[in-house]
N, CA, C and O atoms as a GROMACS GRO file, in nm:
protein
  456
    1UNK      N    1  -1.558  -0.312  -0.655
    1UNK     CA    2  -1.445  -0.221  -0.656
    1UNK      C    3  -1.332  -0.288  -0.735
    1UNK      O    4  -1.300  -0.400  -0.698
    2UNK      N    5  -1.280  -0.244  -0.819
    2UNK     CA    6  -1.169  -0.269  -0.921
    2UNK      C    7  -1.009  -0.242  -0.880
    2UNK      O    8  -0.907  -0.268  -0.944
    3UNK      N    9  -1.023  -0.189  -0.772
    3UNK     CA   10  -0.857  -0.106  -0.721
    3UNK      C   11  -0.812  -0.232  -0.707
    3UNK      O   12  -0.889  -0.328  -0.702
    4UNK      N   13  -0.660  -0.244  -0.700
    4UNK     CA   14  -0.570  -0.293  -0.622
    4UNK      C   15  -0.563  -0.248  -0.505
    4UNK      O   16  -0.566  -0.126  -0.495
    5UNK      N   17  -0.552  -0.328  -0.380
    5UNK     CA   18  -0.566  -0.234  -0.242
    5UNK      C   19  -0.482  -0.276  -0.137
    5UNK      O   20  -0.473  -0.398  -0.128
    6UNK      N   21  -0.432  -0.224  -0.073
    6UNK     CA   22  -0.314  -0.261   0.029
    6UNK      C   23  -0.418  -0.284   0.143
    6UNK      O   24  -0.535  -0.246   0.150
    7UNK      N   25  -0.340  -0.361   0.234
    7UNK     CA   26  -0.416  -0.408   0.355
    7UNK      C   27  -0.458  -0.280   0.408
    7UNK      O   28  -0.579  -0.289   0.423
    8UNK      N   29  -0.419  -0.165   0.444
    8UNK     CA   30  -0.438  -0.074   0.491
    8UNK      C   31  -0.584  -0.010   0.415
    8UNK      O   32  -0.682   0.036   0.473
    9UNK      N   33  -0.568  -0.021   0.304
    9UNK     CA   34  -0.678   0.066   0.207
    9UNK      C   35  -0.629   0.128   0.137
    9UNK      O   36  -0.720   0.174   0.067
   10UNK      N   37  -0.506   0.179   0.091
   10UNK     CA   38  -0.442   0.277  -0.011
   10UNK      C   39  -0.437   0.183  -0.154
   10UNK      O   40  -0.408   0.066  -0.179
   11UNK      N   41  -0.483   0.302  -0.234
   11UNK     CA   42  -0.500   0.241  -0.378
   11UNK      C   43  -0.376   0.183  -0.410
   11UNK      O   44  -0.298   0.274  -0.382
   12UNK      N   45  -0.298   0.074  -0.458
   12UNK     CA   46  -0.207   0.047  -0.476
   12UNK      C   47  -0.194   0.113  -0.688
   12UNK      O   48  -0.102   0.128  -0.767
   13UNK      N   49  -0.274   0.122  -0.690
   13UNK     CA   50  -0.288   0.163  -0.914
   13UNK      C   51  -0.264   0.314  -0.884
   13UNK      O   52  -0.219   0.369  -0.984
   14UNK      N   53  -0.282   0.415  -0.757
   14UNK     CA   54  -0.201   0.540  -0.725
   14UNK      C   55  -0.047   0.533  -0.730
   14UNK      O   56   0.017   0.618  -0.791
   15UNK      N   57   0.015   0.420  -0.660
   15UNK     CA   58   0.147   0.393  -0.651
   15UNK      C   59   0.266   0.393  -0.729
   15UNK      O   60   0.304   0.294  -0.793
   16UNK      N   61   0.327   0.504  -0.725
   16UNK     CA   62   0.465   0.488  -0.806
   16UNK      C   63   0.553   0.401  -0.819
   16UNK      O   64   0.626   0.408  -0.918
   17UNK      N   65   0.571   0.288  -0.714
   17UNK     CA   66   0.623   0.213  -0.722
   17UNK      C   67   0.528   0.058  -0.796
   17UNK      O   68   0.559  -0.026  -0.881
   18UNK      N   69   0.429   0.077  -0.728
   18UNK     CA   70   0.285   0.006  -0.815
   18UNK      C   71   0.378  -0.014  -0.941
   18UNK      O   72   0.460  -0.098  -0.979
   19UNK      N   73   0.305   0.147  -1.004
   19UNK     CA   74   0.304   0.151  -1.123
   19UNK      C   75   0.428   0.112  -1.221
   19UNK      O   76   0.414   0.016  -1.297
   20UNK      N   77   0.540   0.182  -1.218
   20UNK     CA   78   0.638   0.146  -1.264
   20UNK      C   79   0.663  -0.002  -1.226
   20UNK      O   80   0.649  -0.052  -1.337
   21UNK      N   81   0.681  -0.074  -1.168
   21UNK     CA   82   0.684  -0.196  -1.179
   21UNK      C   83   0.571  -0.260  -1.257
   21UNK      O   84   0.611  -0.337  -1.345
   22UNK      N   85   0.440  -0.246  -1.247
   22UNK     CA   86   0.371  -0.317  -1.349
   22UNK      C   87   0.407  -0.285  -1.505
   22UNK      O   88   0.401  -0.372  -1.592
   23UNK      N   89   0.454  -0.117  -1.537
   23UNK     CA   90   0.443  -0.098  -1.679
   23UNK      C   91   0.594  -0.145  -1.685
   23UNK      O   92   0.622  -0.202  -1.791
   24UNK      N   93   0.725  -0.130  -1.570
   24UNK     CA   94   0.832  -0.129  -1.613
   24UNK      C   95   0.910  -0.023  -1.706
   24UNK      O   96   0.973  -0.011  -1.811
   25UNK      N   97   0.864   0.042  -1.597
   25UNK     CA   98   0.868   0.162  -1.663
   25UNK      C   99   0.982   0.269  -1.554
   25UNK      O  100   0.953   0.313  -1.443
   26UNK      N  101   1.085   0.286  -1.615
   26UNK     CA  102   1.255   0.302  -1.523
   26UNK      C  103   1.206   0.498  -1.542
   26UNK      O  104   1.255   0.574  -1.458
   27UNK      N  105   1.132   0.545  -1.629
   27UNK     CA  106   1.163   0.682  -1.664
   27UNK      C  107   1.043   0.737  -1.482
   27UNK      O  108   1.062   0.836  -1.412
   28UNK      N  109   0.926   0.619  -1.460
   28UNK     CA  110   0.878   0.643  -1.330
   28UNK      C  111   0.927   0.613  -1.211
   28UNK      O  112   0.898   0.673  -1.107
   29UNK      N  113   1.024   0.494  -1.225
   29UNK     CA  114   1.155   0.463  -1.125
   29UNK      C  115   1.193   0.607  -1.087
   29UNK      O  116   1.149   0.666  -0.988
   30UNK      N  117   1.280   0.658  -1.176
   30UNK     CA  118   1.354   0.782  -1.141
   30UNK      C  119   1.229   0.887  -1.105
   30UNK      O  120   1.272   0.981  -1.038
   31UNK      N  121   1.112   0.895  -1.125
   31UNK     CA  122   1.065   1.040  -1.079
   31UNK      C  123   1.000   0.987  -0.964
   31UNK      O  124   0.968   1.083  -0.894
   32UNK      N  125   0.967   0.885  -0.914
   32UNK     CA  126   0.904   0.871  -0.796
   32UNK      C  127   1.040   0.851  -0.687
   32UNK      O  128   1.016   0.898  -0.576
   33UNK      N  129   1.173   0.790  -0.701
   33UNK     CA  130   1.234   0.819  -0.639
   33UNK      C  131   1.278   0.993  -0.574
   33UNK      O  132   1.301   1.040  -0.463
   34UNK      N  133   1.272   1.040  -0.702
   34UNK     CA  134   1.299   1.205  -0.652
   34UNK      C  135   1.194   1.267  -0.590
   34UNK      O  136   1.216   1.349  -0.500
   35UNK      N  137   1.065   1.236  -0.629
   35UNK     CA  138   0.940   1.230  -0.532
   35UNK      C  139   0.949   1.237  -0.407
   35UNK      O  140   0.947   1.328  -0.324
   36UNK      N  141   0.960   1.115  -0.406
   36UNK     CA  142   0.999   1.048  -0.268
   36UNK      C  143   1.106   1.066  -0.189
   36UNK      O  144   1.086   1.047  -0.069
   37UNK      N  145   1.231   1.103  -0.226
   37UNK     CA  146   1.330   1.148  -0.170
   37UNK      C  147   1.314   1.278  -0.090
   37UNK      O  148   1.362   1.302   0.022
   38UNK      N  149   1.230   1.367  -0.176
   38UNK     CA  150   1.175   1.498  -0.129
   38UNK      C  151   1.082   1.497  -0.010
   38UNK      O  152   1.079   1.574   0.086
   39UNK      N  153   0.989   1.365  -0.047
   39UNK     CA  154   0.887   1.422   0.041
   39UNK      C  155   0.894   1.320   0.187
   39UNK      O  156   0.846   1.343   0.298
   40UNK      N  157   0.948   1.238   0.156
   40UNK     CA  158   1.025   1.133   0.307
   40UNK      C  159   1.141   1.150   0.339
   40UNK      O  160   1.188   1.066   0.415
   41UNK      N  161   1.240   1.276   0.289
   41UNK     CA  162   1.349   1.292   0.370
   41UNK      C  163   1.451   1.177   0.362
   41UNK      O  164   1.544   1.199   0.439
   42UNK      N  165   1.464   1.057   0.289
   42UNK     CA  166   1.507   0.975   0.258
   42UNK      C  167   1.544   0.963   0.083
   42UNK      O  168   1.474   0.979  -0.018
   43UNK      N  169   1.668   0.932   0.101
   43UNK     CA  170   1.718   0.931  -0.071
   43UNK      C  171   1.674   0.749  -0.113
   43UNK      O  172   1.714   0.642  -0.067
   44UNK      N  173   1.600   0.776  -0.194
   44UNK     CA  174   1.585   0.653  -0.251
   44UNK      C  175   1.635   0.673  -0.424
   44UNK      O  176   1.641   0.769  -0.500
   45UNK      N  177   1.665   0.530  -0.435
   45UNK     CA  178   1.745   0.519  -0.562
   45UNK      C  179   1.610   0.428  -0.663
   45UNK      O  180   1.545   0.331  -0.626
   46UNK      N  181   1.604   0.501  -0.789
   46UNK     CA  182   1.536   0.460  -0.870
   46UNK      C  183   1.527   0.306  -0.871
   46UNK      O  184   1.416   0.265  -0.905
   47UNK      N  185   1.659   0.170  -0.827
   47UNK     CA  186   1.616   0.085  -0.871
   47UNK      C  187   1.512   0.001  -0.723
   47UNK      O  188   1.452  -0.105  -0.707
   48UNK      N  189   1.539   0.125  -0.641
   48UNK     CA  190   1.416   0.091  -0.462
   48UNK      C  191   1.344   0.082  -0.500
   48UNK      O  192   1.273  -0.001  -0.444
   49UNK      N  193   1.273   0.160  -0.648
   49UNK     CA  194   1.104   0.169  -0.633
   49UNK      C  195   1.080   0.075  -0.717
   49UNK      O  196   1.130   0.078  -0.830
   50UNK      N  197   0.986  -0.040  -0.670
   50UNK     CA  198   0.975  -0.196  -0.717
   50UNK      C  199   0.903  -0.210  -0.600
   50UNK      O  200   0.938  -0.179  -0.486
   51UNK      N  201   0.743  -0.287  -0.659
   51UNK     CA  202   0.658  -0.346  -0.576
   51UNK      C  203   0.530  -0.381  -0.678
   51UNK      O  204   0.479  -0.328  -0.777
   52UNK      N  205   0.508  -0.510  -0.591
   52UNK     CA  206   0.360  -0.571  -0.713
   52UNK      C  207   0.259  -0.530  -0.624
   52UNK      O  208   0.148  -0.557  -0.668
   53UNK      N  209   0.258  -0.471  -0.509
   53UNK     CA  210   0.146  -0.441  -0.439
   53UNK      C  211   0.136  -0.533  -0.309
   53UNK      O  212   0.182  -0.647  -0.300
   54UNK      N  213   0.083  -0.478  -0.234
   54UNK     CA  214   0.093  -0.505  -0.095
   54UNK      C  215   0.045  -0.661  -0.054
   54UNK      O  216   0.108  -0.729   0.027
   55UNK      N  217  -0.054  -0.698  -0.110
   55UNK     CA  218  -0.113  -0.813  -0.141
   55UNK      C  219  -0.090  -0.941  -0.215
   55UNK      O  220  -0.151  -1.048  -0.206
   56UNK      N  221   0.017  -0.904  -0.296
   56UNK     CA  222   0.059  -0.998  -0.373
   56UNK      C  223   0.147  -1.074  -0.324
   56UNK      O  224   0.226  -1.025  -0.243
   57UNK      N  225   0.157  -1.236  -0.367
   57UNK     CA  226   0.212  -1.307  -0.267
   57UNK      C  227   0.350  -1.394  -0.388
   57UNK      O  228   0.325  -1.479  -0.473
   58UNK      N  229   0.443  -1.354  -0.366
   58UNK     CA  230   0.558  -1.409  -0.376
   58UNK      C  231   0.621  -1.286  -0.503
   58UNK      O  232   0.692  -1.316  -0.600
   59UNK      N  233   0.580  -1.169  -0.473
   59UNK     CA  234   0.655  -1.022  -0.590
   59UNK      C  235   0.701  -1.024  -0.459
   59UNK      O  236   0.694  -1.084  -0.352
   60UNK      N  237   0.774  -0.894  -0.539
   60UNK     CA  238   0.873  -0.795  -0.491
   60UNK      C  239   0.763  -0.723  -0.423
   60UNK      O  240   0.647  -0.736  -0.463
   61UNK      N  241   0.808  -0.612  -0.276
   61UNK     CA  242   0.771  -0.541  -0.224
   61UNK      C  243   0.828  -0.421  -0.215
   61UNK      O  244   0.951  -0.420  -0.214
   62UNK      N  245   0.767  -0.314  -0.207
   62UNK     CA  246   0.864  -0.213  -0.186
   62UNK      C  247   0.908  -0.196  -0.009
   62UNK      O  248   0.835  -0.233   0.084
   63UNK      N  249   1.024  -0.141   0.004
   63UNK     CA  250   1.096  -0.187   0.126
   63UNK      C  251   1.041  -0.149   0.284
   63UNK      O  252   1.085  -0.177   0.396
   64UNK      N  253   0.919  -0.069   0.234
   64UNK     CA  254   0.827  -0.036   0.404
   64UNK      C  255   0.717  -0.158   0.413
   64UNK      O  256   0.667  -0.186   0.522
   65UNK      N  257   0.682  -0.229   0.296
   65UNK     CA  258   0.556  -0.281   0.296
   65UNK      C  259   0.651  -0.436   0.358
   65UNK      O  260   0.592  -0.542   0.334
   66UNK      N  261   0.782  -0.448   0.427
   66UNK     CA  262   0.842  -0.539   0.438
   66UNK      C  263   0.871  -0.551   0.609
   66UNK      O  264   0.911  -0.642   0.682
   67UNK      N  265   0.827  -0.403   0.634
   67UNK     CA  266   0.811  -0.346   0.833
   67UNK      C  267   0.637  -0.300   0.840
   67UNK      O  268   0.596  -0.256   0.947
   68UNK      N  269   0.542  -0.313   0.723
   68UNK     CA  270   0.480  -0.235   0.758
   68UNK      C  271   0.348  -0.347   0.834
   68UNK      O  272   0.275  -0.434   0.785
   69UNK      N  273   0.367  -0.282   1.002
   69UNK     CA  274   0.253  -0.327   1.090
   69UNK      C  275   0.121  -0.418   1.039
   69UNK      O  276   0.089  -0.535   1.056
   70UNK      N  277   0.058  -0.300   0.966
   70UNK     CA  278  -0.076  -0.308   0.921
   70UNK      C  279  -0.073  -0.421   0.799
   70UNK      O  280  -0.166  -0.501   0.791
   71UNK      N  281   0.017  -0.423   0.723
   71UNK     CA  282   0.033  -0.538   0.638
   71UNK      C  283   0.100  -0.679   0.699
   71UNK      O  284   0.105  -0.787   0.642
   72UNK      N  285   0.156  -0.645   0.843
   72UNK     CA  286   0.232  -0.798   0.907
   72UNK      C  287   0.089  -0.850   0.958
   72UNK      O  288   0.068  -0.971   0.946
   73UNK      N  289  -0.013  -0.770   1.013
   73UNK     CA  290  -0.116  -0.824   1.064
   73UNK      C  291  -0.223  -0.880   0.997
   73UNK      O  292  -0.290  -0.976   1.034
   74UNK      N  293  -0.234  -0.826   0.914
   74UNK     CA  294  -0.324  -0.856   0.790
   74UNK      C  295  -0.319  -1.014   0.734
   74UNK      O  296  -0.408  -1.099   0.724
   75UNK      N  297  -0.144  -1.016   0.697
   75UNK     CA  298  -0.104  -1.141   0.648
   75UNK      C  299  -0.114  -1.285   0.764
   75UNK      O  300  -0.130  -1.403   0.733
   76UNK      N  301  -0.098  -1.226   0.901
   76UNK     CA  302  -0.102  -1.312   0.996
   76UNK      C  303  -0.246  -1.362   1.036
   76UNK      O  304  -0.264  -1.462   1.104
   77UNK      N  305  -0.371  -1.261   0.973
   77UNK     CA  306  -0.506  -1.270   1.015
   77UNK      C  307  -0.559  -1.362   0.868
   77UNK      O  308  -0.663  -1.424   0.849
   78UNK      N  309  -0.461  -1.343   0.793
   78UNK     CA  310  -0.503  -1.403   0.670
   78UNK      C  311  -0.624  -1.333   0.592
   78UNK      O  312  -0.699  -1.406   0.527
   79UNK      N  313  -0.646  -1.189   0.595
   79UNK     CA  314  -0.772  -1.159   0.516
   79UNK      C  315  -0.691  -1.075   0.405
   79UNK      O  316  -0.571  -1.052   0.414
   80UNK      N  317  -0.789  -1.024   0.281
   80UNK     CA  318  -0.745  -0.952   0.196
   80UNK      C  319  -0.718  -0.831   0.189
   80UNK      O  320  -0.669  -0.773   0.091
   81UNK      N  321  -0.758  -0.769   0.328
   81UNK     CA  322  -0.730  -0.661   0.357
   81UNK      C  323  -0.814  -0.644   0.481
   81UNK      O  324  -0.871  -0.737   0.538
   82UNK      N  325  -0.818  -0.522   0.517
   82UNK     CA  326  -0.866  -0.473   0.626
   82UNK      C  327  -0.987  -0.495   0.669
   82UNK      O  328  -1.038  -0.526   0.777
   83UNK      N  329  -1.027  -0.472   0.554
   83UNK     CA  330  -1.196  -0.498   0.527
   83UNK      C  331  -1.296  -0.589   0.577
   83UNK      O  332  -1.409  -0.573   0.622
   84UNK      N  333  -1.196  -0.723   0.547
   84UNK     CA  334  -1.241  -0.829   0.615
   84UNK      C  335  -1.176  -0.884   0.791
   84UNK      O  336  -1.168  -0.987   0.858
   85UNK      N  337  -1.160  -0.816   0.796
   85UNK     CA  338  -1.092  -0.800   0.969
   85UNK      C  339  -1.187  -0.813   1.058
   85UNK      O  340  -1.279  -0.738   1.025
   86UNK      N  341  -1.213  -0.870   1.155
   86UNK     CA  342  -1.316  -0.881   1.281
   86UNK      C  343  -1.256  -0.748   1.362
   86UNK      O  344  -1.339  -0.680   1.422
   87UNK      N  345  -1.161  -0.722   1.365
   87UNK     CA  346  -1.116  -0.570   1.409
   87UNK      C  347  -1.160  -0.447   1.361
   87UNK      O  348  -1.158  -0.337   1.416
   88UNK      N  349  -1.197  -0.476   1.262
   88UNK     CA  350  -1.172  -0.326   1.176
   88UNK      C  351  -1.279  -0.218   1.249
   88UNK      O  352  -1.391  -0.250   1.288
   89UNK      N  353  -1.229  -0.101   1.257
   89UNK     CA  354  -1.095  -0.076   1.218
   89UNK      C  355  -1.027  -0.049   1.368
   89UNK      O  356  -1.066   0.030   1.454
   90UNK      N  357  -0.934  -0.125   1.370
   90UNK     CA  358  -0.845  -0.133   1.479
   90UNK      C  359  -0.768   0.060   1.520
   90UNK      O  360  -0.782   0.170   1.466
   91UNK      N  361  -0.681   0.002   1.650
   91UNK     CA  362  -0.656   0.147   1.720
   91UNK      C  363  -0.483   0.155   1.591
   91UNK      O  364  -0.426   0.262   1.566
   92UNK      N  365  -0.440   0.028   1.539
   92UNK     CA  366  -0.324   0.096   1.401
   92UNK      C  367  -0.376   0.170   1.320
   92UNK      O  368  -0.315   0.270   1.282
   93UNK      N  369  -0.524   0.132   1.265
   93UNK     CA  370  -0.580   0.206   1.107
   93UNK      C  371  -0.651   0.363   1.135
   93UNK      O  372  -0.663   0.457   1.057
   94UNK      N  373  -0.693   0.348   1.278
   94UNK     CA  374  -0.757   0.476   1.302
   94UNK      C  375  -0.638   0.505   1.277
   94UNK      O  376  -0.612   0.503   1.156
   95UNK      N  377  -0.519   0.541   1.374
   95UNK     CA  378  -0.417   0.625   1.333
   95UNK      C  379  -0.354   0.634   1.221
   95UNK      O  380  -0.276   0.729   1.214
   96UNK      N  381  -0.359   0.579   1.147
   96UNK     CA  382  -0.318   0.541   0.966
   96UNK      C  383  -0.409   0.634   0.913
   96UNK      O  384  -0.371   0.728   0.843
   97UNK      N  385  -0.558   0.608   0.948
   97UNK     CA  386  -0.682   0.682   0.864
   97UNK      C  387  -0.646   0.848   0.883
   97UNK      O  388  -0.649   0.929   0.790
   98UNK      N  389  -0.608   0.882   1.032
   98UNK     CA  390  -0.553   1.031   1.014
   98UNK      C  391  -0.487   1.081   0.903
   98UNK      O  392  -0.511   1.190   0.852
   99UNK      N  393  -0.387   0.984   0.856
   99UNK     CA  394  -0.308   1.050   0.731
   99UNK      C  395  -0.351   0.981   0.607
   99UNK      O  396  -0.286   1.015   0.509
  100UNK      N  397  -0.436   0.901   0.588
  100UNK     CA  398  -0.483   0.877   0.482
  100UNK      C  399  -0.628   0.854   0.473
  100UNK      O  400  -0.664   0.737   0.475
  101UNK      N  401  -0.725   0.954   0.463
  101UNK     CA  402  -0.856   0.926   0.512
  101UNK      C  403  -0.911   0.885   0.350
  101UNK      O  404  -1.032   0.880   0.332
  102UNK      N  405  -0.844   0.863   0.265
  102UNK     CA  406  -0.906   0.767   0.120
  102UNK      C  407  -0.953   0.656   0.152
  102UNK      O  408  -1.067   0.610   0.146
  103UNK      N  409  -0.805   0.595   0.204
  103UNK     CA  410  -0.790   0.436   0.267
  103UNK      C  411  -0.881   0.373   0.346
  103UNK      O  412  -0.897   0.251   0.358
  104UNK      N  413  -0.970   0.504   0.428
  104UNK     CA  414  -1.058   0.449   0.488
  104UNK      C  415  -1.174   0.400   0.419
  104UNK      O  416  -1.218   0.285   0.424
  105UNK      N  417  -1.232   0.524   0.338
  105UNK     CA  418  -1.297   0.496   0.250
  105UNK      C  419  -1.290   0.433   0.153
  105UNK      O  420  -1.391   0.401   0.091
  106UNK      N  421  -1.171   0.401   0.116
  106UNK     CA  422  -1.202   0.217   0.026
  106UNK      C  423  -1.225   0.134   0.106
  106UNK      O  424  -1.316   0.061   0.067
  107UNK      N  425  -1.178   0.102   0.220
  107UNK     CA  426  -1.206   0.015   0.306
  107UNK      C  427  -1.364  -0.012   0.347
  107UNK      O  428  -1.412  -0.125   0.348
  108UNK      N  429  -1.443   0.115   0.384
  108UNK     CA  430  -1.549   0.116   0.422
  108UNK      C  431  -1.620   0.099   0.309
  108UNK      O  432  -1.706   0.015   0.335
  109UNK      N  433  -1.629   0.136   0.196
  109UNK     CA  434  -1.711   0.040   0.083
  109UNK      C  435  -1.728  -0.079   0.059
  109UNK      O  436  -1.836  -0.128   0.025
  110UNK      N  437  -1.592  -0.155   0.080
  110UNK     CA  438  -1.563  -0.277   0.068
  110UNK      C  439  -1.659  -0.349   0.223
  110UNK      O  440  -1.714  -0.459   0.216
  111UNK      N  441  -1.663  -0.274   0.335
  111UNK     CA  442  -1.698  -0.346   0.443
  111UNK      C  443  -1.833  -0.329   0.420
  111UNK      O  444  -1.889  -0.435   0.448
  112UNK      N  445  -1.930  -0.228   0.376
  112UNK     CA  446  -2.070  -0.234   0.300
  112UNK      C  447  -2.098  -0.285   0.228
  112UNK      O  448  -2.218  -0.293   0.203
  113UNK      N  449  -1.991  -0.358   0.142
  113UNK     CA  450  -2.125  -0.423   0.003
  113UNK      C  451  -2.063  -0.621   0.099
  113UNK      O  452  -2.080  -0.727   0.039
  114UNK      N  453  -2.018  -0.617   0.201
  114UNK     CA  454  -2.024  -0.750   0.252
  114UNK      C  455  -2.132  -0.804   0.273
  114UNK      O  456  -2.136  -0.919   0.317
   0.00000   0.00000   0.00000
């Protein structure tokens, strides 16, 4: 598997904030903020969206992946993601997998070709 992948399983190369930070690219700053402003009810400002991905160790994060559960545990279990978890998939990711049932399925590929 080639993705970038957040502890959770979400493609991080989907990510607006991903993305524009890898290309540096300010014209995706501004549309994923208005994106996002829309669809989380929260005004975020073009220069919020900044992140190297959930996994990466000493970037920038974007500012949930800095509260987010599933990534504090991950980092504390020390694996690369979920995948490799003696939990998996725990009673956080089932409820995560409700709203993102991709995530599962990257995850569960990754836990098959182990």
């Amino acid at each position: 598997m080639n993705k970038v992948l957040a502890c959770c399983g979400l493609d991080c190369g989907g990510c607006g904030a991903y993305l524009a930070t890898k290309n540096n690219d300010d014209a995706k700053r501004v549309k994923t903020a208005e994106e996002w402003s829309k669809q989380y009810g929260h005004a975020f400002k073009p220069e919020d969206i900044n992140c190297g991905g959930c996994t990466s160790k000493g970037k920038i994060h974007f500012q949930y992946c800095n509260v987010c559960e599933i990534r504090k545990c991950g980092q504390e279990k020390k694996v690369k993601n979920c995948a490799y978890c003696a939990d998996f998939a725990c009673e956080k990711l089932e409820k995560f997998f409700a709203m993102a049932p991709a995530a599962r399925a990257n995850l569960e590929t990754i836990k098959k070709a182990m």
